[in-house]
C-alpha positions in Angstrom: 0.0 0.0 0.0 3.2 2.5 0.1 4.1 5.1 2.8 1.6 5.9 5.5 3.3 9.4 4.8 1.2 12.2 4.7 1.7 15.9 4.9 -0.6 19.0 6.2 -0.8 22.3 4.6 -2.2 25.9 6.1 -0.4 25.7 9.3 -2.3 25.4 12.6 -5.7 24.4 10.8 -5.9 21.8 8.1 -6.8 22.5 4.8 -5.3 19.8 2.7 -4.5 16.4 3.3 -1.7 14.4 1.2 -0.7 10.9 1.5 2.5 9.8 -0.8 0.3 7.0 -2.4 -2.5 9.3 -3.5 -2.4 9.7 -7.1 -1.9 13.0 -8.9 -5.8 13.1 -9.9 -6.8 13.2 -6.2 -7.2 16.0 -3.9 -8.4 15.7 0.1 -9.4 19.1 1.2 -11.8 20.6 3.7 -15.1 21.5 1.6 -14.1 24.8 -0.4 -17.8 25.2 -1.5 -19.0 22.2 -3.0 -22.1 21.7 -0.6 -23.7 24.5 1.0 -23.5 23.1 5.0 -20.6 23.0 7.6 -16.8 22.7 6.3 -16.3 18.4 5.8 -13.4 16.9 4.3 -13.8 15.8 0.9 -12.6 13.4 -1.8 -12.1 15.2 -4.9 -11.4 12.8 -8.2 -10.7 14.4 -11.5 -9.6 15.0 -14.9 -7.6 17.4 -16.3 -7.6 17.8 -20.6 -4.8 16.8 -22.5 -3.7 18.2 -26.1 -6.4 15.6 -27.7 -9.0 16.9 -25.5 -8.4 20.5 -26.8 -8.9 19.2 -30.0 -12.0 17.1 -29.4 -14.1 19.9 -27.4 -13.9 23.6 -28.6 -15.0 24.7 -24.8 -11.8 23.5 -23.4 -9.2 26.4 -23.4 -6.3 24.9 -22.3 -4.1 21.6 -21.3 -4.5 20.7 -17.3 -7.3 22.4 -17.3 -9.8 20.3 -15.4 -12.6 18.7 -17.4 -14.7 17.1 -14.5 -14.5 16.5 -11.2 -16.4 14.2 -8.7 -16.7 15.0 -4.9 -17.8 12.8 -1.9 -17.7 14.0 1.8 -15.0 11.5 3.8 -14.1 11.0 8.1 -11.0 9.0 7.1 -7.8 9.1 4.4 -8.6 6.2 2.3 -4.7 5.9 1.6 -3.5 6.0 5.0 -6.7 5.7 7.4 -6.0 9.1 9.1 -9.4 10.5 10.6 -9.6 13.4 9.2 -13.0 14.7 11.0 -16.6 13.5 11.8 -19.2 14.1 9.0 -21.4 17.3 10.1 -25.1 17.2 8.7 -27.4 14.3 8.5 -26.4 12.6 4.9 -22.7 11.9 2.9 -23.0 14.3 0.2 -21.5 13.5 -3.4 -21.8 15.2 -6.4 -20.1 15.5 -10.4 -19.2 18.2 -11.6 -18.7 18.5 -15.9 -16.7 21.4 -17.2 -16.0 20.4 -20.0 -18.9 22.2 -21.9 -20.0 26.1 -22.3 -23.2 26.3 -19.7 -21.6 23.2 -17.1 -23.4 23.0 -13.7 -23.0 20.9 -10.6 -25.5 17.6 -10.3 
């Protein structure tokens, strides 16, 4: 499973979470907007366009520019198993979010 390793950014209050085995497509952050409640951690898995993507979808300005994004409120790392907080609010939200076109919204 690789290095239990993990580093913490924004000094004395955690903003970011980052394990050595995470891949590069994976963020853990505190909730910067995604749901409107309470700050939770959250999963964020995305894609960013390559050069074959700019070619393929007009919309798309430029390469590493992300194309879509899905986001699940999480307690624990699920690389190293860190608690990372207790879920406020009464449901785990999760949502997809497509930017690759002109008029994208949240769903």
């Amino acid at each position: 499973m690789g290095s239990l390793m993990h580093s913490v950014t924004d000094g004395m209050r955690e903003r970011t979470h980052q394990c050595t085995s995470q891949p590069g497509s994976v963020r853990i952050e505190k909730d910067g907007g995604y749901f409107k409640k309470v700050e939770n951690w959250v999963l964020v898995v995305s894609r960013s366009a390559a050069e074959e993507d700019l070619e393929e979808n007009h919309y798309l300005e430029e390469v590493g520019e992300e194309m879509w994004s899905t986001v699940v409120e999480i307690s624990h790392c699920p690389y190293c198993g860190r608690f990372l907080g207790k879920i406020q609010g009464q449901e785990v939200e999760i949502a997809h979010f497509d930017h690759s076109g002109w008029n994208s919204t949240g769903s």
